[in-house]
C-alpha positions in Angstrom: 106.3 98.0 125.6 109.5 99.1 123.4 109.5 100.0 120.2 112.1 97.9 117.5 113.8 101.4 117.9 114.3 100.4 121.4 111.9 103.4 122.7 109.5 102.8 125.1 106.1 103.2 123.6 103.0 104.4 125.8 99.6 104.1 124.8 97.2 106.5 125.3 93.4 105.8 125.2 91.4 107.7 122.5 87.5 108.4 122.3 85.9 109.3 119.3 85.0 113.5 119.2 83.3 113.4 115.8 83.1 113.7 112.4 83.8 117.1 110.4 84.1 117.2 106.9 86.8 119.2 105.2 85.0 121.3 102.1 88.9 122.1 100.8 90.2 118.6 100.9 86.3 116.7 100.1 86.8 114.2 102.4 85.7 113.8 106.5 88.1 114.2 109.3 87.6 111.9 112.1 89.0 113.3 115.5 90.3 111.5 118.3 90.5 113.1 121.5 92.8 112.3 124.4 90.5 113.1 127.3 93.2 113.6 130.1 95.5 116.4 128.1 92.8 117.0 125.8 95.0 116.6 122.5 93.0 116.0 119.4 94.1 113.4 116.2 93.0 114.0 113.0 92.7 111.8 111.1 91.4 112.5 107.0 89.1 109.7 106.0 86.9 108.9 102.8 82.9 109.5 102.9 82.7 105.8 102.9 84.3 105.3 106.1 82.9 108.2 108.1 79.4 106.6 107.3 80.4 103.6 108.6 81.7 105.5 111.5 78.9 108.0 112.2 76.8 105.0 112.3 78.4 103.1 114.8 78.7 106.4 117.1 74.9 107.7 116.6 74.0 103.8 117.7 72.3 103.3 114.1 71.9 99.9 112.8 70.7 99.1 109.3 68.2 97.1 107.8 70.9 94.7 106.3 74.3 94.4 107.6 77.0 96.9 105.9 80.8 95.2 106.0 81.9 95.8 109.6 78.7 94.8 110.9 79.1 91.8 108.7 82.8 91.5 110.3 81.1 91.9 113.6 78.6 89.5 113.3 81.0 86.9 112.1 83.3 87.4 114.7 80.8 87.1 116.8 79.3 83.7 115.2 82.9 82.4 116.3 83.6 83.6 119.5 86.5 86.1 118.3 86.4 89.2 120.3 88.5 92.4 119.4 90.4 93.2 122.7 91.3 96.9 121.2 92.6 98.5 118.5 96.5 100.4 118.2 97.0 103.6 116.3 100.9 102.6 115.7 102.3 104.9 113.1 102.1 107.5 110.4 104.5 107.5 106.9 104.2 109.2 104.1 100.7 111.1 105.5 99.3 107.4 105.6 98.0 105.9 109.2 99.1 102.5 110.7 96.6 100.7 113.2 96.7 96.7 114.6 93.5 95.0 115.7 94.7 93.1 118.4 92.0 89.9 118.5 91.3 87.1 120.9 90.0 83.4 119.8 90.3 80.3 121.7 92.8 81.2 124.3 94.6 83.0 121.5 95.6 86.8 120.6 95.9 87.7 117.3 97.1 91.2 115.8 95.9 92.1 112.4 96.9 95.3 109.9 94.2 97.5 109.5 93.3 100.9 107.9 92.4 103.2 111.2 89.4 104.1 110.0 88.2 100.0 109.2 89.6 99.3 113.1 88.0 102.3 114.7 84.5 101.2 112.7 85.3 97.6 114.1 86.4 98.6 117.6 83.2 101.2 118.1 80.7 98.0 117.1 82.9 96.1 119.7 83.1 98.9 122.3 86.7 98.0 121.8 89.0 100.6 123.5 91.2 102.4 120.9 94.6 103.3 121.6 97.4 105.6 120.4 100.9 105.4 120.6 102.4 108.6 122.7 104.9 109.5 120.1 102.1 109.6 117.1 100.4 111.8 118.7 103.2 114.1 119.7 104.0 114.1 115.8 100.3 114.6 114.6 98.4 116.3 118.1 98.7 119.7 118.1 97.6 122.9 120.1 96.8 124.5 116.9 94.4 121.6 116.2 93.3 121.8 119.6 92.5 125.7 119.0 90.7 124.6 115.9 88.3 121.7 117.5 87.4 124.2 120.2 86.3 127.0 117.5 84.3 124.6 116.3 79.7 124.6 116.9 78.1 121.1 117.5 76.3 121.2 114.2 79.7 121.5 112.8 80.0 117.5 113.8 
């Protein structure tokens, strides 16, 4: 695949670590993990989301639908499946993600808020991608160093 920049753009299959929330910042921090070099991708979301999130990854599913299940189940109710979900960029401390969808013979790519598509793709058990160079920009060691420091009551 090639970029508009004309670069060649790998992507690179991320699993959810876990949620952490940051006390100095009030909000959670959803980390991605590439499992073949290990790098980590943070990614600061709100409380809403990383309830939506940690629901989907603990396998929890409420009494009455919240709004991704609702997306889910509507999908669902017309055959639309998400085929996976694309990390594509960060500006201005923002993340950029695509839903890339399939209905009737069809593929469909949609804007999304990360944290929306991940909370999608984890109902789904959608694969959820990141392009190479994001990840060079925002995966570091020192992050890395961090996630490893941290207890598994931390997540």
């Amino acid at each position: 695949m090639q970029s508009k920049k004309g670069r060649n753009i790998v992507l690179v299959q991320m699993k959810v670590q876990g949620l952490v929330f940051d006390p100095n910042q009030n909000t959670y921090i959803l980390i991605l993990r590439e499992e073949e070099k290990n790098e980590a991708l943070p990614i600061w979301i709100g409380r809403p989301e990383a309830y939506a999130i940690g629901l989907a990854v603990e396998g929890v599913f409420p009494p009455r639908p919240l709004t991704h299940d609702l997306i889910t189940n509507i999908m669902e109710k017309f055959n639309a499946k998400i085929i996976s979900i694309v990390l594509t960029d960060l500006k201005d401390s923002t993340y950029y993600s695509k839903i890339h969808l399939a209905y009737n013979d069809s593929e469909f790519t949609i804007d999304a808020r990360p944290s929306d598509a991940i909370a999608l793709a984890l109902r789904a058990n959608a694969p959820i991608f990141a392009h190479n160079d994001l990840i060079k920009k925002e995966g570091s060691t020192e992050i890395g160093q961090w996630l490893e420091g941290l207890k598994p009551e931390d997540f």
